[in-house]
C-alpha positions as CSV (number, residue, x, y, z in Angstrom):
1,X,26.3,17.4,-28.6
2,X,23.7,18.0,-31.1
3,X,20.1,19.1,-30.2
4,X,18.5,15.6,-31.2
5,X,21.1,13.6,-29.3
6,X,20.3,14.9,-25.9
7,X,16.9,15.4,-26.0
8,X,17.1,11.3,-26.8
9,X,19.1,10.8,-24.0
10,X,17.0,12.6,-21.8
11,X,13.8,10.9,-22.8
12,X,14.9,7.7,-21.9
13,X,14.1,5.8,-18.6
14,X,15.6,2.6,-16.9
15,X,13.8,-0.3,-18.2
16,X,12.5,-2.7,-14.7
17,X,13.3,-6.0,-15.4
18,X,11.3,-8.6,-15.0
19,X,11.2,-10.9,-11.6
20,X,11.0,-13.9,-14.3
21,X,11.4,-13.8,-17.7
22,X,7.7,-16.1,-18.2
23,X,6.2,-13.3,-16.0
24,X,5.0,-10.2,-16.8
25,X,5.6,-8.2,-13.4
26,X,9.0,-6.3,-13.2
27,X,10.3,-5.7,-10.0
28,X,9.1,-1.8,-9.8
29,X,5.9,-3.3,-9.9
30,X,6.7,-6.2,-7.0
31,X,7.9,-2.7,-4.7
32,X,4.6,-0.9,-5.4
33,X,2.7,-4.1,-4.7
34,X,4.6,-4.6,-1.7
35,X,4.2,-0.8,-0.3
36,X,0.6,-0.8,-1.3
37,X,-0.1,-4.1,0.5
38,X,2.1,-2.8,4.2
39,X,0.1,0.6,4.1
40,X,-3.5,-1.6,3.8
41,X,-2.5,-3.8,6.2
42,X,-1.3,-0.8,8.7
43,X,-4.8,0.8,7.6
44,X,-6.4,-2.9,8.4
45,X,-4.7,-2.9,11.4
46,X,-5.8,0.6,13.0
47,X,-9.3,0.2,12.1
48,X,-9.6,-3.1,14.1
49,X,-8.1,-0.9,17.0
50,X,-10.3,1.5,16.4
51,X,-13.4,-1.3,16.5
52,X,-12.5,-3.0,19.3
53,X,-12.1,0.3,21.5
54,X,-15.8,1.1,20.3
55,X,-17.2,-1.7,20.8
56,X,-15.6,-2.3,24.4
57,X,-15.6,1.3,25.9
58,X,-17.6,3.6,23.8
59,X,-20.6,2.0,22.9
60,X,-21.3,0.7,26.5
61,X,-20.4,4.1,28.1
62,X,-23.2,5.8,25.7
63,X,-25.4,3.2,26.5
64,X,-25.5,2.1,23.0
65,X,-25.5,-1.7,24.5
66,X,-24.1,-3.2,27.5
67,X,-21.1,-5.8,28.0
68,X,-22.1,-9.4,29.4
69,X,-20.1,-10.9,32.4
């Protein structure tokens, strides 16, 4: 195999098709989207834990403000 030959070969990548051929989002870009959007919502998701346990046991035991009822 001559020089040229394989150093085409090895410069090419697999093409992503496209979820729909009107669209222009392939479906490597659907899987990022996806993956970027789970670890948000995991990230959404700990900092509303993290919130609501300030807000019901540290603030009040520092005296920051006090819980009614």
């Amino acid at each position: 195999m001559g020089d040229a030959k394989r150093r085409k070969e090895s410069e090419l990548k697999p093409a992503s098709q496209r979820i729909v051929s009107w669209l222009p989002l392939t479906t490597t870009q659907s899987e990022d989207f996806v993956r970027v959007s789970t670890k948000g919502a995991w990230i959404g998701i700990g900092l509303l834990g993290l919130g609501w346990f300030t807000f019901r046991w540290i603030g009040p035991s520092l005296g920051w403000w006090q819980l009614v009822g």
